[in-house]
N, C-alpha and C positions, 0 to 999 in steps of 0.2 A: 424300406423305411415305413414306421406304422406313424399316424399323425391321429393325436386324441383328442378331441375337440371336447376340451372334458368340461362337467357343473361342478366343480371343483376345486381352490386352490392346492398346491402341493402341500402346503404347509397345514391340512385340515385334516382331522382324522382320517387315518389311512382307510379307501374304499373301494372300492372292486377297479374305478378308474387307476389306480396306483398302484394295485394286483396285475393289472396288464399290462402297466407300460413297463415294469419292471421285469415280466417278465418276456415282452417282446424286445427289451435292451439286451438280452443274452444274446443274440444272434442280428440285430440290425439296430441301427439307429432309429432313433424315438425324438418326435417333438410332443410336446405332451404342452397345450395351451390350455393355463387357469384361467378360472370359469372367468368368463369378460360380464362386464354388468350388460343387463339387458333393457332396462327400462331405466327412462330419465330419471326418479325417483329415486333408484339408487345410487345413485352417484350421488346423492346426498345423505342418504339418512347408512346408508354403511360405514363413513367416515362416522358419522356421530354416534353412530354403536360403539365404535370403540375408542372414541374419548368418554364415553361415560363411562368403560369399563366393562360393562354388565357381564360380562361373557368370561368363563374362563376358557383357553386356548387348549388346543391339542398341543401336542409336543410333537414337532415335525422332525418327520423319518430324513433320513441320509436320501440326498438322490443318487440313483445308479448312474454310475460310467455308461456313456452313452445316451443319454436322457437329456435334452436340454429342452428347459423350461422357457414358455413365452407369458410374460406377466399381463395381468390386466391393463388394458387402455380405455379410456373415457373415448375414446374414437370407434372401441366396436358397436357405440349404442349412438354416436352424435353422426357419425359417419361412416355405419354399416356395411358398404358395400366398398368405400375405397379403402378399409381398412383390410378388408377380406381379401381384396383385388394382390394389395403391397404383399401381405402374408403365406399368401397362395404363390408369387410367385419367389418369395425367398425359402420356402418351402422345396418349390421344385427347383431352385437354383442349388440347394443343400443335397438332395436325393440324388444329383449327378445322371436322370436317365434310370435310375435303379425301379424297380417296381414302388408302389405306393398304396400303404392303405391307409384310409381313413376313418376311424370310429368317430359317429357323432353321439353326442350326448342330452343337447337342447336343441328341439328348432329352431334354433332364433335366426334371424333374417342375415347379422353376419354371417355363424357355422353355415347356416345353409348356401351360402355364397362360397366361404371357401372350400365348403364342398363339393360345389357345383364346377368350377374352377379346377379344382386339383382331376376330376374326373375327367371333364374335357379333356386333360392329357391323360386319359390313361390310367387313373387312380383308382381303387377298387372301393365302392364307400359300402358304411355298415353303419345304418342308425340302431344302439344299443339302446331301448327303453327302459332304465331302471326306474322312470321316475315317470309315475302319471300327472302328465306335466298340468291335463284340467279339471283335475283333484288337490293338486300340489296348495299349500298354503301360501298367502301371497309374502311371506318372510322367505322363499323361494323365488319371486320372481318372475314366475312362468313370465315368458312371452308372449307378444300380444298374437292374438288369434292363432294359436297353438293348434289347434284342432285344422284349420285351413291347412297351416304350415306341414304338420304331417299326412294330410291327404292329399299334398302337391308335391309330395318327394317322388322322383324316377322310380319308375317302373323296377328297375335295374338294380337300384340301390336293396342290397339285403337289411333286410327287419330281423331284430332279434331282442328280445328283453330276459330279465332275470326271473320272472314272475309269472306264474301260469294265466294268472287273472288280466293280468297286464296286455300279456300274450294274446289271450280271446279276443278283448275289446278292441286292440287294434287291428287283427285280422279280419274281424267282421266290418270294421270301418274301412280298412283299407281294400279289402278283397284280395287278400297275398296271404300266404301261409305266412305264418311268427316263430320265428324256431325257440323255445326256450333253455338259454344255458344258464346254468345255474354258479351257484359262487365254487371257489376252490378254495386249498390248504395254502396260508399264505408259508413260505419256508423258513421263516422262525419258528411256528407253530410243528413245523415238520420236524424239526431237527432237534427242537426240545426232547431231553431226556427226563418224560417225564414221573414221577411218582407214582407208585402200584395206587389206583383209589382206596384202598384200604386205609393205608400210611397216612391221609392227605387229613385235614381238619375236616370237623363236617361243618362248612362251609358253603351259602348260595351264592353266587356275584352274579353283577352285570358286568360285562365291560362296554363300552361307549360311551356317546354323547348320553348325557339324561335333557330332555326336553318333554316335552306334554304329549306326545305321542306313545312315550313310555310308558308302560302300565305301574304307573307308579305307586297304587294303592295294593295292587298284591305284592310288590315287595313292601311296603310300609306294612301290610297282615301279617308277612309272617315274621316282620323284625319283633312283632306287637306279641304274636303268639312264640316268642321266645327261642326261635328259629337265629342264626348267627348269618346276618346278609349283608355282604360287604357291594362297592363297586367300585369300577375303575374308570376314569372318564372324567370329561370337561362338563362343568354342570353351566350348559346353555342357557338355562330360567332357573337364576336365584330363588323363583316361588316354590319350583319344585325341589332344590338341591336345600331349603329346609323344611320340607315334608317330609322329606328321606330323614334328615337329622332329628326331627321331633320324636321322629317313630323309632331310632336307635337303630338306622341305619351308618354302618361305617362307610365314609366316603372320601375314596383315596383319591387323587391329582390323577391325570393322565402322565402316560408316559408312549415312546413310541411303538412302533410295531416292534422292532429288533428287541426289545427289553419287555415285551406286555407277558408274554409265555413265564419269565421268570418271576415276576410280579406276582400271576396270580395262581402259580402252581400249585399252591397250594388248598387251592378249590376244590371241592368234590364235583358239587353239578352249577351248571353254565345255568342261567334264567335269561332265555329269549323271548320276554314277554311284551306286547304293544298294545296299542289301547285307538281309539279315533277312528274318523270316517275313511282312514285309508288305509286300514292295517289288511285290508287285503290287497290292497296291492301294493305291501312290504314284504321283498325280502332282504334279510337282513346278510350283506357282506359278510359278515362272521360265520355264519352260522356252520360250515367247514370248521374253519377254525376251531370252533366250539366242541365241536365233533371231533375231532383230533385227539382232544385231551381231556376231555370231559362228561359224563353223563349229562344230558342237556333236554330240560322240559323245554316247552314253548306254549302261548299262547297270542290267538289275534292274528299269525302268520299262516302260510300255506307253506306245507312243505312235501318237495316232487314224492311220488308212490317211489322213487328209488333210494330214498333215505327215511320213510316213515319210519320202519323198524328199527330208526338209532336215536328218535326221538319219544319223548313223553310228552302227550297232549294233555295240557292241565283242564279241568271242568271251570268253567263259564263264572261259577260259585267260588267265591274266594278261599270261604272257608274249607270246602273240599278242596281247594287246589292249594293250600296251606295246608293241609292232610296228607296230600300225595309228595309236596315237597320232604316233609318231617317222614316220609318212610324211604323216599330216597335219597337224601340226605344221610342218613343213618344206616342203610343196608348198600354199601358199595360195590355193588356190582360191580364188575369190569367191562371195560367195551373192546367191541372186536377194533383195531388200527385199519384206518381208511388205506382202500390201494392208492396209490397216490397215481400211479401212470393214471388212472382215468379222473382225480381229481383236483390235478395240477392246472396252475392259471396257464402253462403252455398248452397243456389239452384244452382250456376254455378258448382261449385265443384264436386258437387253431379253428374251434367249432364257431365262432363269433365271423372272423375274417373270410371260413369259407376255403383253407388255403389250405393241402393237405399236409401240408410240413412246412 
């Protein structure tokens, strides 16, 4: 049984959290727990985000056979630790004795209880760092004294993040090596029959959330310089989803994972581009995906020495990186097909958990 103490609800744009439990439901049972609110605060002002509306939603993926989902309670944040206690043990009442691993994903003072809990018996824990929880913006959340909280996790417990940057800082903090695994192909992306780039429109997109972290003036540059830049995705701030629209940016609805590949097939190149005090330590879930079926610039991201060569690093300068869009855009190249044995979420899992099969 794998158990995902994820920041996350199911129902939110598909992300690397959603990438593993799915694909550790092929072979065992999966409790995959959405994100529990962490701070008093939110238990109020989440409900009023969305009676005001402001947000448009993702469009939530099927869950897999085998998957059961445990929803938010106001009691992982009023009563932390007997919430953890009840969980932990109908956790291991479920697993029958069977092995147990456990991905965390926030320090918070619940996950870290039923982490600590589920190990006692036997459980294998793995804090995955995707998210620099004392950079995080507070529309995140972070939990309180984050930084304490990850330099009192066990010795024992494996560290691993997505992010090289992310990786450093907590290895020097912690004194443990940080292994970093990077994202995979999710298998719609795989199995897409997709279009020779020649064939395809010359076409830029994004796909995701758009929010302020997104570099949203380079793609408004090159909708400006007459470049055709579509995107796909839930537009999180209304301020930004009409910047995109003033600048004659197209801007489609979300759709889910299982249907995103056919949506936007018709793209030439992917724009992985980020903007803010924390675009280095973003990597972005997609960015396989991207790579899958696309020629794919990036900017503001780190990306491992073992995929440099399938990306394009745009210049700093807009209008040069509005230059280098408009020539590949227009000469489509082809891309070599990723091996998928070593860039499957099973191979990630595998390298996260520690477990050799």
């Amino acid at each position: 049984m794998t158990v995902f103490l994820s920041s996350v609800r199911w129902g939110y744009l598909w992300q690397r959290h959603h990438s593993l439990a799915a694909a550790a439901a092929t072979s065992a049972d999966v409790v995959f727990v959405e994100s529990q609110p962490r701070r008093l605060r939110q238990l109020v002002l989440t409900p009023l985000s969305r009676l005001r509306g402001q947000r448009q939603h993702a469009v939530p993926s099927s869950v897999p056979r085998g998957v059961r989902l445990v929803a938010p309670s106001p009691l992982a944040v009023l009563f932390p630790r007997a919430w953890a206690r009840v969980l932990a043990e109908r956790i291991l009442a479920r697993s029958g004795g069977r092995p147990v691993d456990v991905v965390v994903y926030v320090p918070s003072t619940a996950y870290l209880e039923v982490a600590r809990r589920l190990a006692e018996r036997g459980a294998r824990v793995v804090y995955d760092a995707v998210v620099s929880w004392a950079e995080a913006p507070r529309s995140f959340h972070p939990p309180k004294a984050v930084l304490s909280a990850e330099g009192a996790m066990p010795a024992h417990w494996r560290v691993v993040s997505d992010n090289p940057v992310v990786a450093d800082g907590l290895s020097r903090r912690l004194g443990r090596p940080v292994a970093v695994v990077p994202p995979a192909v999710d298998d719609p992306f795989l199995a897409h029959d997709w279009t020779p780039l020649a064939q395809r429109e010359e076409v830029i997109g994004w796909f995701g959330a758009l929010h302020r972290e997104v570099d949203v003036d380079l793609l408004c540059a090159a909708a400006r310089a007459g470049l055709r830049v579509e995107t796909v995705g839930p537009v999180e701030d209304p301020a930004v989803g009409r910047q995109l629209a003033d600048a004659g940016v197209t801007l489609l609805p979300a759709v889910s994972i299982e249907d995103l590949p056919r949506r936007i097939s018709h793209w030439r190149v992917a724009l992985l581009a980020y903007r803010g005090p924390r675009v280095g330590s973003i990597t972005p879930a997609k960015l396989l995906n991207a790579l899958a079926g696309f020629r794919v610039a990036v900017r503001g991201i780190p990306v491992s020495e073992q995929l440099a060569d399938r990306v394009v690093r745009l210049p700093e300068d807009d209008a040069l990186a509005v230059a280098t869009l408009r020539v590949l855009v227009s000469s489509p190249d082809e891309v070599d097909p990723l091996p998928y044995d070593e860039h499957s979420w099973s191979t990630r899992l595998r390298a996260i958990t520690g477990r050799c099969a």
